[in-house]
C-alpha positions, 0 to 999 in steps of 0.5 A, a space after each residue: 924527770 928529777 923533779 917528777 922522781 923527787 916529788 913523788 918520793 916526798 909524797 910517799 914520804 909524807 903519806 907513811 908520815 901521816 897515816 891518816 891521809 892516802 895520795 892515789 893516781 887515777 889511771 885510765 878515762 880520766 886520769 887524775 889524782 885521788 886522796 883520802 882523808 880519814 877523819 875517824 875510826 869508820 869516817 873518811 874524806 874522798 876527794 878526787 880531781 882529774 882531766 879527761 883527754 879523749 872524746 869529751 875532755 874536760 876537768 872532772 872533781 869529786 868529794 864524798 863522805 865514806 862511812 866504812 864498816 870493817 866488821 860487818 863481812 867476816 871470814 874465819 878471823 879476818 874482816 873486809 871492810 865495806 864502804 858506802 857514802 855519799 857525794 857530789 861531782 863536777 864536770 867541765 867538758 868541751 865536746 865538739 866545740 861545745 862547751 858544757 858542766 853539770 854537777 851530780 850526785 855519787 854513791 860510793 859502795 864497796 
């Protein structure tokens, strides 16, 4: 449990640190891990990887490039930003004793 409560102290730590890279857990069918990556003013990297434990289990990644526009949605004087990419996904599932992967592609809009 130490370990666990050290880690993710260090991992807040090091995401205030450097602002341009965002660490997030993925709750829920699958759980996992999410980051983010910025690579500009309106460009970021979304990267994801997680095992899904019920039904069909297997190890699911995802990396997409995200364009976000924080101008184009404006109310009074603020902004929501909007976002919308493109990318690819990777399943490796066992389901009743068999065993299967593909790869597809992702849009992420939002």
């Amino acid at each position: 449990m130490k370990r666990i409560v050290v880690t993710g102290f260090l991992i807040l730590v090091v995401s205030v640190a450097f602002s341009q890279f965002s660490l997030g857990v993925m709750v829920g069918q699958p759980t996992g891990l999410s980051a983010r990556l910025e690579m500009g003013d309106n460009l970021s990297l979304d990267l994801g990887a997680a095992y899904s434990f019920f039904w069909i289990s297997g190890v699911h990644i995802h990396a997409d490039v995200v364009y976000v526009d924080r101008s184009l949605l404006r109310i009074s004087d603020n902004s929501i930003p909007i976002y919308f990419g493109a990318g690819v996904r990777y399943i490796g599932a066992y389901w009743f004793g068999l065993s299967y992967s593909t790869i597809s592609a992702r849009v992420p809009i939002g």
